[in-house]
N, C-alpha and C positions, 0 to 999 in steps of 0.2 A: 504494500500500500504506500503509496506518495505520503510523504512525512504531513504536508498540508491537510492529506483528508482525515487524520486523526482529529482535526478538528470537530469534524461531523458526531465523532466519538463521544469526543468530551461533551459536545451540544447533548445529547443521548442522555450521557451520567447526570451532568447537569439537570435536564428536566427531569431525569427518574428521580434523584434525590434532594431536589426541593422545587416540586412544583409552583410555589409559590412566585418563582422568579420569573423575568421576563428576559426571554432570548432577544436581545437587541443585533445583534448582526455574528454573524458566521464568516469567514471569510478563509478559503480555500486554498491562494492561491500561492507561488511559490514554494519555496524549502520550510516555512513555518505556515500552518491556520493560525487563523486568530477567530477567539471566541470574546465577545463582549454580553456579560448579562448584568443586568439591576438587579434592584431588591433589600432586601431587611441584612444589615448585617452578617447576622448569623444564618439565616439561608444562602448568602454566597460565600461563605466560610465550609459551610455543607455539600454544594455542590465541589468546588476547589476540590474537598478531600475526597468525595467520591470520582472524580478526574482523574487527580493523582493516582487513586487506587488503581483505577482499570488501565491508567496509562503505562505503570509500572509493571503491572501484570504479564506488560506485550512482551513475546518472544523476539531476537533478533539481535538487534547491534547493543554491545551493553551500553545500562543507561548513564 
């Protein structure tokens, strides 16, 4: 997978682990995504760590 489309990932964990938040833009392109969301403090501290978790998870180049 293109390093970028992890982004679509993160967008994923993000709304699974705190719905609450608002997906404000995605962005796919180049050697990084970018993920930009709103919300309550501590709901975007929630998504962050459910990110991190599945993004760590991935098999491949060490992190």
């Amino acid at each position: 997978m293109t390093p970028a489309l992890f982004a679509t990932v993160a967008a994923n964990e993000a709304e699974k682990a705190a719905p609450d938040t608002t997906l404000v833009d995605v962005q796919m392109i180049g050697s990084a995504g970018r993920l930009y969301i709103s919300g309550r403090a501590e709901s975007v501290r929630a998504a962050r760590d459910a990110i991190v978790g599945v993004l760590s998870a991935v098999e491949g180049r060490d992190h």
